[in-house]
N, C-alpha and C positions, 0 to 999 in steps of 0.2 A: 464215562464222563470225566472222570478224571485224568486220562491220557489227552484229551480233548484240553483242559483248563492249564495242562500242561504243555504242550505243543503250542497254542496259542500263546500262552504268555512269557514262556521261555523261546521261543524263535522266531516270533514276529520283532522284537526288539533287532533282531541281525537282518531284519528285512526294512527296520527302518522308522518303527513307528516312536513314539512320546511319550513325554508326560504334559508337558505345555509346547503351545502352538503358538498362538495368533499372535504378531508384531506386541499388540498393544496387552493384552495376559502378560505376556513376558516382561515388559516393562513394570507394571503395575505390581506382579506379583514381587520383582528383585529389588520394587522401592518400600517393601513394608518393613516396618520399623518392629523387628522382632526382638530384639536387645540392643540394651546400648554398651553391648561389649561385642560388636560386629559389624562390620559394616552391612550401608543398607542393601547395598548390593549384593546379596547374601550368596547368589548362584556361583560369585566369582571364588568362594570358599573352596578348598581344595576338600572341605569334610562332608558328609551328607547331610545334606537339612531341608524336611518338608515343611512346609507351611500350611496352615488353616486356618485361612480368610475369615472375616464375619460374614461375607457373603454367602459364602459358602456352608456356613453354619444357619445363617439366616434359612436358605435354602433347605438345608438338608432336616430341618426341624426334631429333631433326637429330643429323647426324654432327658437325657444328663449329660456332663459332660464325659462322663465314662462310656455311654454308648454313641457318643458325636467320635471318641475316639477309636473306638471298637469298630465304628462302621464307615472310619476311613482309610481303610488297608491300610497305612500306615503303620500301625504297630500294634499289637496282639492284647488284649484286654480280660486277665480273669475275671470269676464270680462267682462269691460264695454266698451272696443273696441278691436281692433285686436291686436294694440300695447299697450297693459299691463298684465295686470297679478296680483290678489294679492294673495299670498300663506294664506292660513287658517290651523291652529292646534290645532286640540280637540275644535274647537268652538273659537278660538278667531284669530282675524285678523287685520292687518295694524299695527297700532302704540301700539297692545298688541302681535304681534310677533316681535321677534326680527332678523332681519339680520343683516349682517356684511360681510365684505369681506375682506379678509389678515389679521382678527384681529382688522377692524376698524369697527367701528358703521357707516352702512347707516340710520339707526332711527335719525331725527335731529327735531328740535325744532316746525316742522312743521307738521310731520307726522299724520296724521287724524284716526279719529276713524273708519271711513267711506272704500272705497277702493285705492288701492295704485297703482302705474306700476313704482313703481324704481325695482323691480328686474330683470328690464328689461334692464339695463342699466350695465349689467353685461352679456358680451359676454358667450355665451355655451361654444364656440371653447376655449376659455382661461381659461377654470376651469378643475383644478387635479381633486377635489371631491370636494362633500357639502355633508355635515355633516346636519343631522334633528334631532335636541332635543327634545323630546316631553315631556310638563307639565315645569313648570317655574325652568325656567333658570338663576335667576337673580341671583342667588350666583357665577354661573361661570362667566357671559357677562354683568350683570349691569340692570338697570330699562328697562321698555317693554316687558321683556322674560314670559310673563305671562303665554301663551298658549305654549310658546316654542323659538326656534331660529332656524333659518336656516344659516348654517358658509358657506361661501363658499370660498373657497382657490383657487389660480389660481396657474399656473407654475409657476416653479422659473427657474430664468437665472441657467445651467448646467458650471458647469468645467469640464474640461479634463480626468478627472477621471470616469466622470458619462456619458460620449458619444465614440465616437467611430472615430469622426473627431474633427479637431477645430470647422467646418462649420456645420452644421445641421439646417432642419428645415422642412417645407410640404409645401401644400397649400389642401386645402379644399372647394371642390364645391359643390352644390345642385340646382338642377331645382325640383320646385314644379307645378303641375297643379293647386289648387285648388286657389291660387293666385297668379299666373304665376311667383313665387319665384327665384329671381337670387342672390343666396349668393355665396361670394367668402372669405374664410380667410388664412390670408398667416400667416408665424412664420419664424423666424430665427435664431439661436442660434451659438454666436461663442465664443467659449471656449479655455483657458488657465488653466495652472496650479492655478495661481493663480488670475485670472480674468474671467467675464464669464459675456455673454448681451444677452437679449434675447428680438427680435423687434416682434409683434404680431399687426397684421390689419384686417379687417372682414369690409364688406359690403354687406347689406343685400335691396335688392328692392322688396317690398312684394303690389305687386296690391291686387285691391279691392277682399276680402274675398269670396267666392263661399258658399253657405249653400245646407244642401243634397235637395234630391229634394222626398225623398222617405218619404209614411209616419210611425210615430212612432208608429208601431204595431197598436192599434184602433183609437187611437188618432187623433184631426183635426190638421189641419198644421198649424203653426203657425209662426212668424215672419219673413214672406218676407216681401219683399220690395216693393210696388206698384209705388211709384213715389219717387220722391224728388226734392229739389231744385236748381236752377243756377238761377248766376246775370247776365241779357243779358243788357247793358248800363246802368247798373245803377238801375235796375227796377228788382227786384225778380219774378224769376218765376217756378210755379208746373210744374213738368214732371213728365210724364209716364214714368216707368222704361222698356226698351224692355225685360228683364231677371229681373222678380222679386226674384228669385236665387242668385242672385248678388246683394251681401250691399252693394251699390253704397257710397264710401265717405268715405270707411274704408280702403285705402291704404297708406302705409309711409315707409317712407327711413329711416336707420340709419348708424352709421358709429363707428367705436370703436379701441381705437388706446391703444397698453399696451408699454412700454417699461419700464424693467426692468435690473439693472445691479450689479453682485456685486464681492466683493474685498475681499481677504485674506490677513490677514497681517502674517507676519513669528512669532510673539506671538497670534497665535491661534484667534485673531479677527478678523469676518467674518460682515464688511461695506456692505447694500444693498440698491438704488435707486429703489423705485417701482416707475412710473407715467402709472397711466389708463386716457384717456380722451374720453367720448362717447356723441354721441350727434345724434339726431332726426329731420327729417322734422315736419310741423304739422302734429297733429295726430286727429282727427277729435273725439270726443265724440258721438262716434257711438249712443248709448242710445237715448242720446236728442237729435239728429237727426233725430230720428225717432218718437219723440212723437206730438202727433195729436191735432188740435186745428179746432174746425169747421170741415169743408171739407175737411182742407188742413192740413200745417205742423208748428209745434208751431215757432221752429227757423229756419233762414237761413244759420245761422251759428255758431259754438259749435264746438271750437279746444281748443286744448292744444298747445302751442310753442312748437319752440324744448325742448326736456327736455335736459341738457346739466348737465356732473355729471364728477367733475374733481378732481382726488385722488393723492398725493403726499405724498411717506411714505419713511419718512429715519428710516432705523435700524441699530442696533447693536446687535451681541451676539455672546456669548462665554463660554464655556464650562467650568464650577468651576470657575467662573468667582469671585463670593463673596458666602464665606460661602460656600465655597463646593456646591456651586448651580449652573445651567445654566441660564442664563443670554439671554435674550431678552427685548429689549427696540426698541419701534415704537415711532415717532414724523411724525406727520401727518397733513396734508391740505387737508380739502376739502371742493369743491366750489360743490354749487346747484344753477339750474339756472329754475325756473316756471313760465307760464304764462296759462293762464286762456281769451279765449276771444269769445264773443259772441254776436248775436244782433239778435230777434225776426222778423220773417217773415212781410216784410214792413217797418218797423225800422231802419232805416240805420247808424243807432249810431251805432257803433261796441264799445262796452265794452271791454277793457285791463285790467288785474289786473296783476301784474308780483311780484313775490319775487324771493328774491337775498339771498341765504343761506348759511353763510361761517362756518367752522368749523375746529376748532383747537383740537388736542389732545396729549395727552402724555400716554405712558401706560409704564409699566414696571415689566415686568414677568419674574419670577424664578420659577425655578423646582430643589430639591437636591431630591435625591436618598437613600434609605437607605436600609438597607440588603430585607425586608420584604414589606416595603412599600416606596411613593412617597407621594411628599409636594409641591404643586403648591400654589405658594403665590405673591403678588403683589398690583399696585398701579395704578387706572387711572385717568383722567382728561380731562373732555371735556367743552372746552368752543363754546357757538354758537353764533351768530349773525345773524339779520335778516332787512331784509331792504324793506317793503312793499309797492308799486306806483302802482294806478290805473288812468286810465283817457277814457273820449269815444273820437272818432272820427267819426263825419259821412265821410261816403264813398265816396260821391258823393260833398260835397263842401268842405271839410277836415277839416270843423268848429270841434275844443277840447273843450272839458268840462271836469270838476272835477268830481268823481264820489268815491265812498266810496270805500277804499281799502279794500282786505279782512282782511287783521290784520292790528293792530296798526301802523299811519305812520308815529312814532316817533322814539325812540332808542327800541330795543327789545333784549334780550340776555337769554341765557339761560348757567348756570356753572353744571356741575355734578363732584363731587369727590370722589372715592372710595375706599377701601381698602376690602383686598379679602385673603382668605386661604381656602385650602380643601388638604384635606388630606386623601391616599387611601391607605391601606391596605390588603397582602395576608395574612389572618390570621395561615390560613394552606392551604391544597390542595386543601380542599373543602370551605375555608370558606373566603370571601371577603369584606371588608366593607368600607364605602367612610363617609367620615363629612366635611361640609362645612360652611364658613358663610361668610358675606359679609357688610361694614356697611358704610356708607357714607354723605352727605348733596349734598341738591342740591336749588339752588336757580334760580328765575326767575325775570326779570326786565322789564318792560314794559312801554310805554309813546304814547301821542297821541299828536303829534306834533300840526294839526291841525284838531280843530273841526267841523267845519263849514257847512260839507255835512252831516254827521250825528251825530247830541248832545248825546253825552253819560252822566250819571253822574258824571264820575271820569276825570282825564286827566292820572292819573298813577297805575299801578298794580307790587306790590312788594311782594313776597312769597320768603319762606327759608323752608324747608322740609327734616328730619333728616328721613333715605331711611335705610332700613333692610333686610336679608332675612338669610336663612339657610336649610341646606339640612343634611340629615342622612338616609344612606342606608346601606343595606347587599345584600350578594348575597352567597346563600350556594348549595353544589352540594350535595345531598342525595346519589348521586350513579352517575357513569358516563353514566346514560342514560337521566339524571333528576335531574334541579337545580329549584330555587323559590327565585325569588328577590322579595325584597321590600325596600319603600322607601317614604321619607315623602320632602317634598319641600315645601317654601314656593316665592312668584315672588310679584314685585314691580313694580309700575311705576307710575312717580312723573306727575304730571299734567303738559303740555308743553303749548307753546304757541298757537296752534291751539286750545286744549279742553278751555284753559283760556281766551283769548281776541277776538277770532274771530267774526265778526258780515257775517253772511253768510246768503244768502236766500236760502236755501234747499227745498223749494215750493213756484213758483211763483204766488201769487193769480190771481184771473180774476173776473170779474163782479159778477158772480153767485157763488162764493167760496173765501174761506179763502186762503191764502198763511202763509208760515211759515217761520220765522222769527227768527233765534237764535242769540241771542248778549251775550256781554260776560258776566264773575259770576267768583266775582274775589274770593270768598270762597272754591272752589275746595281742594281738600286735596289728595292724594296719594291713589289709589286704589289698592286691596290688594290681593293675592290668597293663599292657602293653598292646596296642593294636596296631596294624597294618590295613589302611585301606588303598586302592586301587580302584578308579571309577573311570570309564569311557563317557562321552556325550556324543551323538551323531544326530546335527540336523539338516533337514533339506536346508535353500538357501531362505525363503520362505521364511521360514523357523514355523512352517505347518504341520510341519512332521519331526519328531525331535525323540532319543531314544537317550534314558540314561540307564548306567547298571553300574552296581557298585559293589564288590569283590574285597572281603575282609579277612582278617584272620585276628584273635584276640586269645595271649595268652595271658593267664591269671597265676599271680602267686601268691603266696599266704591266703587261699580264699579259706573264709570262717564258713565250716561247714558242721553241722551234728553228727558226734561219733561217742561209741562207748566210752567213758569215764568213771572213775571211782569215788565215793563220798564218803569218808572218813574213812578207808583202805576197803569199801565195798563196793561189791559191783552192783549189788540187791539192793534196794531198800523198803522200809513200807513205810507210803503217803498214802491221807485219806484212807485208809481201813483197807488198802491193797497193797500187794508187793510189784515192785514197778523196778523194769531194768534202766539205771543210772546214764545217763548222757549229758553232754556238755556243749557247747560250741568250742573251738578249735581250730589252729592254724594247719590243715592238714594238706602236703602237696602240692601239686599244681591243680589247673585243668584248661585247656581250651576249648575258643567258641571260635567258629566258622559259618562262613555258607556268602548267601549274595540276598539282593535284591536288582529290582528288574522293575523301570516304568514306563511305559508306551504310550502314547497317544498319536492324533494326526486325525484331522479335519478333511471328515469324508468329503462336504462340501462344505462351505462358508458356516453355517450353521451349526453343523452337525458333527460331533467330536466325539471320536472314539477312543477311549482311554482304558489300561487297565496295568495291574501291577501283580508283582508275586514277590514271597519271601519265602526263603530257605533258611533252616540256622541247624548246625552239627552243635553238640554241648557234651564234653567227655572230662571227666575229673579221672588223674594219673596219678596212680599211688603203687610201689612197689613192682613196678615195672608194668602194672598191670592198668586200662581202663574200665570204668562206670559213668553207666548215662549222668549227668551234669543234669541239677533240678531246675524248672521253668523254662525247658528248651521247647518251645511252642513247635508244634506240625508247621508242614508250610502252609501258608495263606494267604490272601490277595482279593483282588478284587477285579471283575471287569464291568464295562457299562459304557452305555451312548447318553450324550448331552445334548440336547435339541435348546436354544434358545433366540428365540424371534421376536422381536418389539417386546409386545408386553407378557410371553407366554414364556414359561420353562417349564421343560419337562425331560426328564432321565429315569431308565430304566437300566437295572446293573442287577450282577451277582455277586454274592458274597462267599465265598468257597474257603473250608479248611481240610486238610491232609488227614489221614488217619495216625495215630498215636499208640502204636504196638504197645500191649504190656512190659514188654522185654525192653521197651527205652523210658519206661519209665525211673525215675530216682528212687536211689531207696531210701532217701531222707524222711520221705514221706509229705513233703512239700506239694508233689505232683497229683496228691490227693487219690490214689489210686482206689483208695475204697469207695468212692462218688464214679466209679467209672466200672464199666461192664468187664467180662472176666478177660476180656481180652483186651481189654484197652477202649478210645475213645475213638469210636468210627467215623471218618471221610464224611464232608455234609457241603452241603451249599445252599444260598437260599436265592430266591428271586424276588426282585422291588422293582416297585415306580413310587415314583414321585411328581407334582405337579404344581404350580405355584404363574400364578396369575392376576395382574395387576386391572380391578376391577373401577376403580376410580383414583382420581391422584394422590398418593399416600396408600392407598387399599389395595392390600393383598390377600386373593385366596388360598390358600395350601391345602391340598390332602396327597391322599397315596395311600400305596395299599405296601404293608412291608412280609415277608416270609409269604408269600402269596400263595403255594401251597402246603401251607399249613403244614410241613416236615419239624417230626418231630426229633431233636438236636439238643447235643450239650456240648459246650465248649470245654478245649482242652482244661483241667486240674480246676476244674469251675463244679460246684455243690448242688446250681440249679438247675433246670430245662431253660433252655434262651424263649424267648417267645413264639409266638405261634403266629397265625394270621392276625396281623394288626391293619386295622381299616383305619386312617385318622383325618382328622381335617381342625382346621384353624385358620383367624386372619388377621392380620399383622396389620396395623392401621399407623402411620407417622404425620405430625405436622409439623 
């Protein structure tokens, strides 16, 4: 099967096929407004960037936004429980990709090297499109865009002009089988000439998770659930699981509220309120739930709080506003709210660790126009704060103790200031070309109020960091069947306070072994990358058949990666009642990333579009003349599938296919999660879907589909959980 998903998707592209077709696709898709640091014609871009429509979102109906990206070949998606999600690009993840949403930075001062689930915190229902960058982006969006950025942009409140009543709006349902899913989201839009509000709500109750039950072509079965635990008075105890099928522990609630309003003034100034507030049940750390100590199970308990993520963004803009430019300006709040809690089977300390993440920003972007070409230029500013408390309590007599925060529990902040230009040019018909650069400082502040639970050396960590980058691309059309971009980029990103002051145990020791132990290293410096990319296009004249592939190469310097360390001239120490070997984060080496991507499509007839994609990524960290696997270097992946849509009916049927994941390339960081994965690493998998979606009265649409349709049972690469099994779903979207 696999030479099969291989062959097809790597040599069909030299035979001719796509990724978009039809005249009018092509138009529609290169007029969406993905940032307004790009032009709309995004295809003419010399760099990679896919798009995800709401259409196509609407459509494709996903439980979050982390499995709407998961299951758009696009780009690679871990999980370490049901409720998360971290999107990976070309080999790099969490706080070396960058996200955003309306224009504002979710990366905050906290962001880990490790895995992430804020993209989750971003309703599916409330996003136009998200924009994927591939290869560093920090000349457009600022520090972290190493591997790339994901934009995602939600609706905007509509005027009078742009609907069809003052009143407008839907609602949006889904019943899922595979964990008996009950989402509901509502929207309402009411519109004036010159006013316009748009109210959006979503609730989502997603039970414990189902895994297939089928096995992976030869392979043993792997990660069910045999027991787990519950507290019956006080007293912890092992159960048998009746459905070892069912990851007992992995269900949670969320809730997500958008409202958006904005104003026209009669001198062409267009005033907007955005507020998103979303917020979660606990979410259980599915992973360490499941890991084994003795007989039984190492913890009792291993949650996340709610994650609470609250965004508040006033604008302004206007068109030739200064200097013949358009004019947009964001001022923006936002609050993060983490907690972290856990206590060891018998232990009835429950561990709290909670940070409070506020963040303040200013940006300020222009765009002027000129006969030939466009000048996107501007100014941002972020400042963060952080506010870190841990404490235990037992369960059972309610006795508190102090207990080590995970970051510093003093004053902590973090400032970034940038300035920015890029400048894009139609040279001629065929000939297009973009330069950019970006140049900045960023500074970090840090303090340890109180020492007492664990002595560090320092009491304060002070850093100032002068931040770079620049981009230079073309894009030329040899003939209208056949263009060849290329383009050179360079990404940034300044050490924050998670790489610089965290004291973390990322392995807990025990009698017969070491635990591991990272404090902080307050010498970090800014980690660096350099890419090469190289893209072909070939389409019929038609543009029915159209092939892109895009051929990179990215090397990295100063990457922060975890390496032995000493702590007060030790290499040993003992945390928490164990001796635990000492590590640090650190400027260690090079390493590069490599490989391609490949998208095909072409319109068997009118109707009927066959599409599919694949990614490859190499990832090797170079130290002493010698290489090791580079961590979050995803298997290759991709996707194939047929698109049938006729008047009122859609329907697609596609696969989802990943690579197998040797032991022997796995990192030995321990990122790659190797102990969540069989002795040999993460085996080869693919799954089979349809989907179906049917326009039953004006405004009324049916959905269902059947996803993993045989039930194979599959874990994604450095991911804690079993992915889903046979999910039956159905739902229907109603608008007026």
């Amino acid at each position: 099967m696999k030479k099969i998903i291989f062959y097809a998707v790597v040599l069909l592209p030299f035979l001719g096929f796509s990724q978009t077709a039809k005249d009018t696709a092509t138009t529609e898709l290169s007029e969406v407004v993905i940032s307004n640091k790009v032009p709309k014609k995004y295809t003419q871009l010399p760099n990679q960037v896919e798009v995800i429509t709401a259409k196509q979102i609407d459509f494709q109906n996903f439980q979050s936004t982390a499995e709407m990206l998961s299951n758009s070949g696009a780009l690679f998606v871990q999980k370490s429980q049901q409720g998360g999600g971290s999107p990976v690009i070309r080999g790099f993840e969490a706080s070396r990709v960058l996200i955003t949403v309306d224009g504002v930075r979710m990366n905050n001062l906290i962001f880990r090297a490790g895995h992430l689930q804020n993209v989750i915190t971003v309703d599916e229902n409330m996003l136009e499109n998200v924009g994927v960058f591939y290869g560093p982006s920090s000349t457009l969006f600022g520090s972290d865009a190493l591997g790339g950025s994901v934009a995602m942009t939600t609706k905007n409140a509509k005027f009078l002009n742009e609907v069809h009543n003052k009143f407008t709006g839907g609602v949006n349902t889904r019943y899922s089988s595979v964990n008996e899913e009950k989402s509901i989201a509502l929207n309402l839009n009411y519109a004036t000439s010159k006013f316009a509000s748009l109210t959006f709500f979503s609730f989502n109750d997603f039970g414990d998770l189902k895994m297939g039950k089928e096995r992976n072509h030869n392979g043993d079965y792997f990660g069910e659930r045999p027991n787990y635990v519950s507290t019956v008075g006080g007293v912890d105890q092992l159960n048998v699981n009746d459905d070892k099928y069912t990851q007992v522990g992995s269900a949670y609630k969320q809730y997500n509220f958008m409202q958006k309003f904005a104003y026209k003034t009669n001198s062409g100034f267009v005033h907007g309120l955005n507020l998103q507030y979303s917020t979660t049940s606990d979410i259980n750390r599915y992973d360490r739930l499941t890991e084994t100590a003795g007989s039984g199970l190492k913890f009792a308990q291993w949650y996340y709080g709610p994650q609470d993520r609250l965004l508040a963004v006033y604008s302004l803009q206007k068109e030739k506003a200064f200097l013949n430019s358009d004019l947009k300006v964001n001022v923006a709040y936002q609050n993060v709210k983490e907690s972290r809690h856990n206590r060891r089977f018998g232990n009835y300390n429950l561990q709290h660790n909670e940070e409070n993440v506020d963040m303040f920003s200013v940006s300020l972007d222009l765009n002027k126009k000129f006969t030939k070409g466009e000048l996107f230029y501007g100014f941002e500013s972020y400042y963060e704060t952080l506010k870190s408390t841990a404490y235990a309590k037992n369960i059972n007599t309610g006795a508190v103790t102090d207990i080590n925060t995970r970051y510093p529990n003093g004053d902590n902040n973090m400032m970034r200031n940038d300035l920015y230009i890029s400048y894009n040019e139609k040279m001629s018909d065929k000939t297009f070309w973009n330069v950019g650069a970006r140049a900045g400082y960023t500074t970090l502040k840090s303090t340890i109020a109180d020492n007492s639970v664990f002595s560090l050396p320092f009491n304060s960590i002070s850093q100032g960091n002068f931040t770079y980058s620049g981009t230079l691309g073309i894009t030329h059309n040899t003939s209208k069947n056949f263009a060849l971009k290329g383009n050179i980029a360079t990404g940034f990103r300044a050490p924050n306070i998670d790489d610089l002051a965290k004291v973390f145990e990322s392995k807990a020791g025990s009698s017969s072994s070491l635990g591991i132990l990272i404090v902080p290293n307050e010498d970090l410096k800014p980690e660096k990358t350099i890419t090469g990319d190289l893209g072909i296009v070939i389409q019929s004249d038609s543009k029915r058949i159209k092939l892109e592939s895009t051929y990179f190469y990215t090397r990295m310097y100063d990457a922060i990666v975890t390496d032995d360390f000493t702590y007060n001239g030790q290499s040993i120490v003992n945390y928490n009642g164990f001796d635990a070997q000492v590590k640090a984060n650190q400027n260690k080496g090079k390493a590069f990333v490599t490989g391609f991507s490949t998208n095909v499509s072409a319109y068997i007839i009118s109707d009927l579009l066959f599409s599919a994609n694949f990614n490859y990524t190499l990832g090797r960290v170079v130290e002493d003349g010698s290489q090791r696997p580079l961590d979050h270097i995803a298997p290759y992946f991709g996707k194939v599938g047929l698109t049938y849509t006729y008047n009122k009916l859609n329907l697609e049927g596609y696969m989802l296919y990943n690579g197998k994941k040797d032991i022997k390339d796995y990192s030995t960081s321990g990122e790659d999660n190797a102990q969540y994965a069989p002795a040999n690493g993460m085996p080869a998998w693919e799954t089979y879907n349809f989907k179906a979606g049917f326009q039953v009265l004006k405004g009324g649409t049916l959905f269902a589909g059947v996803e993993n349709i045989l039930d194979t049972q599959y874990r994604v690469f450095a991911s804690g959980i079993n992915a889903p099994g046979r999910n039956i779903y159905g739902g229907i979207k109603y608008t007026f």
